[in-house]
C-alpha positions as CSV (number, residue, x, y, z in Angstrom):
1,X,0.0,0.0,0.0
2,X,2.7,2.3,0.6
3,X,4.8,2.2,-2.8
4,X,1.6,3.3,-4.1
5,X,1.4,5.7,-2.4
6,X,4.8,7.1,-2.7
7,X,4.4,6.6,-6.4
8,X,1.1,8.5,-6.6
9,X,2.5,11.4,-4.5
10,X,3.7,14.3,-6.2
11,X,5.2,17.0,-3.2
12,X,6.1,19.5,-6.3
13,X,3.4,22.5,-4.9
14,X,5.0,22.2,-1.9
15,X,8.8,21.8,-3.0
16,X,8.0,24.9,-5.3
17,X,6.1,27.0,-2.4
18,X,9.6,26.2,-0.3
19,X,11.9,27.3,-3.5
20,X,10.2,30.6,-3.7
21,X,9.8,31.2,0.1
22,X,11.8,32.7,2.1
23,X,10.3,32.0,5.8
24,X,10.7,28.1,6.6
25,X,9.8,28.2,10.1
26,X,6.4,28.1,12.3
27,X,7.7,30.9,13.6
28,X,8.6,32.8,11.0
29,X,5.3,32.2,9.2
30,X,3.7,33.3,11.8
31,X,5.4,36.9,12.2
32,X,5.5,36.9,8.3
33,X,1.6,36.4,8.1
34,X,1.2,39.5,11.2
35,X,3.4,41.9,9.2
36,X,2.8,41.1,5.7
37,X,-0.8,40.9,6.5
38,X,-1.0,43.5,8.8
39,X,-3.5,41.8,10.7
40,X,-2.2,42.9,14.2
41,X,-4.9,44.3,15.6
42,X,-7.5,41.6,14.2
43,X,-9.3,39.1,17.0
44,X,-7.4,35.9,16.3
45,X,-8.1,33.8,19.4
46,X,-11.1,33.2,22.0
47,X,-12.5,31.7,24.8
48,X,-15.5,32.2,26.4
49,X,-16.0,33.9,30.0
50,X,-19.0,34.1,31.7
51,X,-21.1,33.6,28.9
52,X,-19.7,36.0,26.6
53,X,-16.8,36.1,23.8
54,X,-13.7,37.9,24.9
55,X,-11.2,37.7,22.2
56,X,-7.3,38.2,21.6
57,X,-5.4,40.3,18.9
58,X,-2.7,38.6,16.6
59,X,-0.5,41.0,18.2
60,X,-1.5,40.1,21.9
61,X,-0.9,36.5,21.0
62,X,2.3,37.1,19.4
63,X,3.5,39.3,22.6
64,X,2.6,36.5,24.5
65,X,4.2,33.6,22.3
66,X,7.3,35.8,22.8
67,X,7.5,35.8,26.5
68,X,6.7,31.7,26.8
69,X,9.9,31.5,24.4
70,X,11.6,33.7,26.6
71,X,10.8,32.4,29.4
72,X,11.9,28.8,28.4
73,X,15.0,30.4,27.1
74,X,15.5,31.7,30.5
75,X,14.6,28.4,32.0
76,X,18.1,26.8,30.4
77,X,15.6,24.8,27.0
78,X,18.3,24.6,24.7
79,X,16.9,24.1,20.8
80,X,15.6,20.6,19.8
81,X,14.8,19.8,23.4
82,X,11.8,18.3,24.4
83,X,8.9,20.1,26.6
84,X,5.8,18.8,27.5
85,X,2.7,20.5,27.3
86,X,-0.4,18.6,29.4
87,X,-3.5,20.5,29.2
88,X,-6.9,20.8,28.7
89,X,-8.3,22.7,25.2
90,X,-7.7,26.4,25.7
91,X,-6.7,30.0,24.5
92,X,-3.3,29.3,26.3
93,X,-2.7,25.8,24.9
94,X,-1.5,26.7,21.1
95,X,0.3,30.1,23.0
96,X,2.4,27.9,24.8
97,X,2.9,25.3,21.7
98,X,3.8,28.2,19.5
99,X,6.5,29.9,22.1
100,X,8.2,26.0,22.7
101,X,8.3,26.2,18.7
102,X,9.4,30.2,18.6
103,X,12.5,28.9,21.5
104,X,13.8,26.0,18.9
105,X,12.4,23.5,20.9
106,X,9.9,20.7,20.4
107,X,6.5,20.3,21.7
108,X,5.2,17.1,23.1
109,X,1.8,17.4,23.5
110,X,0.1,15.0,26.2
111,X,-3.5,14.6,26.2
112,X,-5.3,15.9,29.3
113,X,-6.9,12.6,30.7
114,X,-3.7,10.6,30.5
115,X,-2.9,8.9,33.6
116,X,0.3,9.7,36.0
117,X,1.7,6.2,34.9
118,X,1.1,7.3,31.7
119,X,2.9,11.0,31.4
120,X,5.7,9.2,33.6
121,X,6.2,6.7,30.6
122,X,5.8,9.4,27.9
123,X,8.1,12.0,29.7
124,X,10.6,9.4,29.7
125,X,10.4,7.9,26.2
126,X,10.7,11.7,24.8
127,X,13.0,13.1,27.6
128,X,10.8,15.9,28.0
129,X,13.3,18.5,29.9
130,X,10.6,20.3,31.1
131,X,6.3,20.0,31.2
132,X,4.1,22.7,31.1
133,X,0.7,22.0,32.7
134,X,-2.6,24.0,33.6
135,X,-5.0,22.3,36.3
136,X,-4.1,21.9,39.9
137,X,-4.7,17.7,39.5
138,X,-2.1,17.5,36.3
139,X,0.7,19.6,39.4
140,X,-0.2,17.4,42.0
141,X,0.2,14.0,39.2
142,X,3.3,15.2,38.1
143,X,5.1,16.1,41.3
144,X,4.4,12.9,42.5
145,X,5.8,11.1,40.0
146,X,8.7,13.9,39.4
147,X,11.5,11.6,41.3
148,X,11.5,9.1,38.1
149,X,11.6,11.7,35.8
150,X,15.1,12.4,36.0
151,X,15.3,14.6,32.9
152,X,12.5,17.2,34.4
């Protein structure tokens, strides 16, 4: 099934798109698209409080992006290392994804109902250097499991 598909596949839009391009990075397409676009001040992201829409600017995102990559910066990430991200669906979820991607370093995400036993074996197999979480029960999981996780 495979060597069809290989066959069949043609990447040449996307080999062309890269030959022309100049930004080849998450990152970097995602300042490109603020400037070139100038779509700073549009919403871009929301979540909904107390009934009600409150929404975030491109630029507001970005400003925040920038501080969780400096922040991990700061924290001693290094590019290509690992940091986890265990979290339920929210506005700061793909905020904290994009900043591990804007510091060089590589997101692996964990899903949210995962067991301790589980992140433990996960954290391990990827050598997650660090694990970004946002509910009180993922904390208490993970510090009670953080002596195995010699990496963290």
């Amino acid at each position: 099934m495979s060597a069809v598909f290989e066959s069949s596949y043609k990447p040449t839009p996307l080999e062309d798109w890269a030959r022309s391009n100049s930004v080849c990075t998450l990152p970097g397409l995602f300042r490109n698209a603020i400037t070139q676009h100038q779509v700073g001040a549009q919403r871009y992201l929301g979540a909904k409080v107390n009934g009600t829409y409150h929404y975030q600017t491109y630029s507001e995102i970005q400003q925040k992006i920038h501080q969780v990559a400096t922040t991990l910066i700061e924290l001693g990430i290094e590019p290509e290392q690992r940091v986890a991200l265990w979290a339920q669906n929210c506005p700061e979820w793909p905020q904290v994804d994009f900043g591990i991607s804007h510091a060089a370093a590589v997101c692996v995400p964990l899903y949210p109902t995962l067991s301790a036993e589980a992140i433990q074996a996960l954290m391990l197999d990827s050598g997650a250097r660090l694990l970004v979480c946002n509910t009180p029960q993922h904390l208490k999981a993970i510090l009670s499991i953080q002596d195995a996780l010699p990496a963290l």
